[in-house]
C-alpha positions as CSV (number, residue, x, y, z in Angstrom):
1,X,-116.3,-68.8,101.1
2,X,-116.7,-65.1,100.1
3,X,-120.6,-65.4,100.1
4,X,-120.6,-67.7,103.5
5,X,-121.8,-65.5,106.6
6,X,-118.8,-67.2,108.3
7,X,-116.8,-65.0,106.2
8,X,-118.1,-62.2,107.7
9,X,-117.6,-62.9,111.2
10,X,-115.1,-60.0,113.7
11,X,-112.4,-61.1,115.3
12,X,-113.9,-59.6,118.2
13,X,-116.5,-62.0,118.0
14,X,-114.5,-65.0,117.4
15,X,-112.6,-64.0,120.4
16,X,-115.7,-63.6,122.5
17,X,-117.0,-67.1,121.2
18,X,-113.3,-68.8,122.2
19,X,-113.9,-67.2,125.5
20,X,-117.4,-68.5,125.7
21,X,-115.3,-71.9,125.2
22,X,-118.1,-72.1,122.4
23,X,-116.7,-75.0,120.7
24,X,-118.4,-74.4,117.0
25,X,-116.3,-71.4,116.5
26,X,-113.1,-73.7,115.9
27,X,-114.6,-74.9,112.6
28,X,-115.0,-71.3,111.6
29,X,-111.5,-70.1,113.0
30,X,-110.1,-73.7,111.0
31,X,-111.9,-72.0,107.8
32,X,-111.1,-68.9,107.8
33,X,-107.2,-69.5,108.8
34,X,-106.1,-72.7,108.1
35,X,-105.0,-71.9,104.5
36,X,-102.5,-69.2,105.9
37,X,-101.6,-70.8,108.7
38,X,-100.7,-74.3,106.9
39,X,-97.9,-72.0,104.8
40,X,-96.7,-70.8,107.5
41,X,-95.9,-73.9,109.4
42,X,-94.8,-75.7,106.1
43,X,-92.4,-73.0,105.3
44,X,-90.7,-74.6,108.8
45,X,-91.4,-77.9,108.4
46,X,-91.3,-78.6,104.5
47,X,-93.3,-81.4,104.5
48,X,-96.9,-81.1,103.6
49,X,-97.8,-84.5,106.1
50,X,-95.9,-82.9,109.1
51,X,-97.4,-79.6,108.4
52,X,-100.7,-80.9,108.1
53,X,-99.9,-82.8,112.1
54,X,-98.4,-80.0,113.4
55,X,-101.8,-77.5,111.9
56,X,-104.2,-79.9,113.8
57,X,-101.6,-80.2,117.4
58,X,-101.6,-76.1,116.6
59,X,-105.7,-75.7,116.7
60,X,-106.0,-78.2,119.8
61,X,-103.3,-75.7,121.7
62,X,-105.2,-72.9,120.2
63,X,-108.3,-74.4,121.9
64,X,-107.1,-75.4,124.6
65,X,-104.1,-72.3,125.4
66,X,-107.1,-69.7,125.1
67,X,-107.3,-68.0,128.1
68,X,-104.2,-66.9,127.7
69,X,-104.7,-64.7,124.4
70,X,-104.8,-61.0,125.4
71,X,-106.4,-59.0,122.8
72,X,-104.4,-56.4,124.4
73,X,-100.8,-57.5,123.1
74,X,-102.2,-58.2,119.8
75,X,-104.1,-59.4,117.4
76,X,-106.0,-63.2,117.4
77,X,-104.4,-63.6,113.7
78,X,-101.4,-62.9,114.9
79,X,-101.1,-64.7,118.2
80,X,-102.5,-67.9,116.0
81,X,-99.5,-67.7,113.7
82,X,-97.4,-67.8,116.9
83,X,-98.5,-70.6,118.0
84,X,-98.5,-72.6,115.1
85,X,-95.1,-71.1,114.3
86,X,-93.9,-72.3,117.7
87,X,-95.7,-75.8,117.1
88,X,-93.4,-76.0,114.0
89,X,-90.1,-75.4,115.3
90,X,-91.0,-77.8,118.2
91,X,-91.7,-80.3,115.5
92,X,-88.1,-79.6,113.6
93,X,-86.2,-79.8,117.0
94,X,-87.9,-83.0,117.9
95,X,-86.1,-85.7,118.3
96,X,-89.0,-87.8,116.8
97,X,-88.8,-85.9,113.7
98,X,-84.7,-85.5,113.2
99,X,-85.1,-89.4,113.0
100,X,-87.9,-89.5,110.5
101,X,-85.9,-87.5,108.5
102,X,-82.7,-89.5,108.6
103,X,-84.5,-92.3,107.3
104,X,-86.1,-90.9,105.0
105,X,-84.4,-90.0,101.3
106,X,-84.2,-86.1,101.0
107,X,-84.9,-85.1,97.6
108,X,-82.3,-83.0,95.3
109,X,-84.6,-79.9,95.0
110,X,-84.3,-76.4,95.5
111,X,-84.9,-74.6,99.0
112,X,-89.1,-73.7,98.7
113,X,-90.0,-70.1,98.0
114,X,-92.5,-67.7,98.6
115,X,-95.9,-68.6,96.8
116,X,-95.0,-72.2,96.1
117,X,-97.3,-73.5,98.8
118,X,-100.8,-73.1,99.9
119,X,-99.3,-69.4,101.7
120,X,-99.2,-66.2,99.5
121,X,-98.2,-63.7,102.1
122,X,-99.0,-61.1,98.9
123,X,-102.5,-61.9,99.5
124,X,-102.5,-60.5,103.0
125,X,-100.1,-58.1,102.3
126,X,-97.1,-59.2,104.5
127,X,-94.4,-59.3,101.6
128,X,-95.4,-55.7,100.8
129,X,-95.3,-54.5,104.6
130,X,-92.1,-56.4,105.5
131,X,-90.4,-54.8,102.5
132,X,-90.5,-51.3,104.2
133,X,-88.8,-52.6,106.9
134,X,-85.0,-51.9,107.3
135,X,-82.8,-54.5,105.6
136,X,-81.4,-55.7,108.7
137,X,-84.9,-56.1,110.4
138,X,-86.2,-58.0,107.2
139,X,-83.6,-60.2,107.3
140,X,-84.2,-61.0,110.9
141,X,-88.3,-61.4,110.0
142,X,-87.7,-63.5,107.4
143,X,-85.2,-65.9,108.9
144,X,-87.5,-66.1,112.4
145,X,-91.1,-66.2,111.1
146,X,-90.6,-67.8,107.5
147,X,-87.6,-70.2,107.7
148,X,-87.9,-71.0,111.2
149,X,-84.7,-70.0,112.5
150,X,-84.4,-69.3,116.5
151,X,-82.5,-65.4,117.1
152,X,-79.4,-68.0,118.3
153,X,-79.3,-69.9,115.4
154,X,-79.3,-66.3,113.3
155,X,-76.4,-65.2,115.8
156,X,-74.4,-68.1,115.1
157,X,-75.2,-68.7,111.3
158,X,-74.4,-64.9,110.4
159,X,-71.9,-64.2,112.9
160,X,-74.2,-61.4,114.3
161,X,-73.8,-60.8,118.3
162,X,-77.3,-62.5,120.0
163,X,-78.0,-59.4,121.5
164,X,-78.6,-57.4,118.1
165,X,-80.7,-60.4,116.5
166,X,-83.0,-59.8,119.7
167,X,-82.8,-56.1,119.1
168,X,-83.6,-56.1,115.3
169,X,-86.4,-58.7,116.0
170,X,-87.9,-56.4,118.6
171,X,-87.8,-53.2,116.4
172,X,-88.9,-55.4,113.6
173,X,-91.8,-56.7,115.5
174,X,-92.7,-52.8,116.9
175,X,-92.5,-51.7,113.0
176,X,-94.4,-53.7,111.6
177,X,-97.0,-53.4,114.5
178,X,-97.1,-49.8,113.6
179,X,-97.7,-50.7,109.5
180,X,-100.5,-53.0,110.0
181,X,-102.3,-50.6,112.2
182,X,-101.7,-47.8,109.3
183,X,-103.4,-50.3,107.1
184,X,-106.6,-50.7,108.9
């Protein structure tokens, strides 16, 4: 894809085709993210069919959610993981798919790691940015955005009041807004 002019295409124009409702620039948006996107929702969900249903329901919602993307509060990239991030946890919480999972046979095999999907977060950099965060704020990053876990599940499960979690998540979040801009 490196030599493919879609490649080389600005968020700023992607944004201004979405708004255009130019329907060809989901095909370019599905190439140029999908990959990342796909880890980060089977990280959640840990099953490559369910990740691969919840991907698609997460571009449709892209699609059809635009209009309410504001450049303004953040990057495209980022907003998209949201949403398929949000997409994922839906999924888990489901009904639907807490049945599917009782009836299906869960295999003896360690919890999945970093780099063992299609997702390398070293390729974009966010294992090295999210290690300069504070312990406490990467342990709040990593339990929210790569295993899935709501900031009341973290309260509960480490016994930490709900009100820190959302505390940590929002200095997290306003740190690592501030590291990503030092990278550009």
């Amino acid at each position: 894809m490196s030599n493919s002019p879609l490649s080389s295409i600005s968020e700023e124009e992607l944004v201004a085709r979405l708004r255009a409702q130019d329907s060809t620039v989901v095909s370019i948006l599905y190439d140029m993210y999908s990959a990342t996107l796909f880890g980060v929702v089977l990280q959640i969900v840990k099953v490559e069919e369910v990740a691969e249903d919840v991907l698609q329901e997460a571009f449709v919602k892209i699609w059809n959610s635009f209009h309410g993307y504001d450049a303004s509060k953040g990057r495209l990239f980022t907003w998209m993981i949201n949403i398929c991030r949000n997409q994922a946890i839906d999924k888990i919480r489901s009904k639907q798919h807490r049945v599917s999972l009782k009836t299906q046979e869960i295999p003896d095999s360690p919890r999945m790691e970093f780099g063992s999907s299609g997702f390398k977060p070293d390729h974009i950099g966010i294992r090295e940015i999210t290690e300069q965060l504070s312990p406490e704020q990467k342990q709040i990053i990593d339990l929210m955005y790569f295993e899935g876990f709501t900031q009341s599940e973290i309260a509960d499960e480490y016994n930490i009041p709900l009100g820190t979690v959302k505390t940590r998540a929002r200095s997290a979040i306003k740190s690592l807004g501030k590291l990503f801009k030092g990278r550009e």
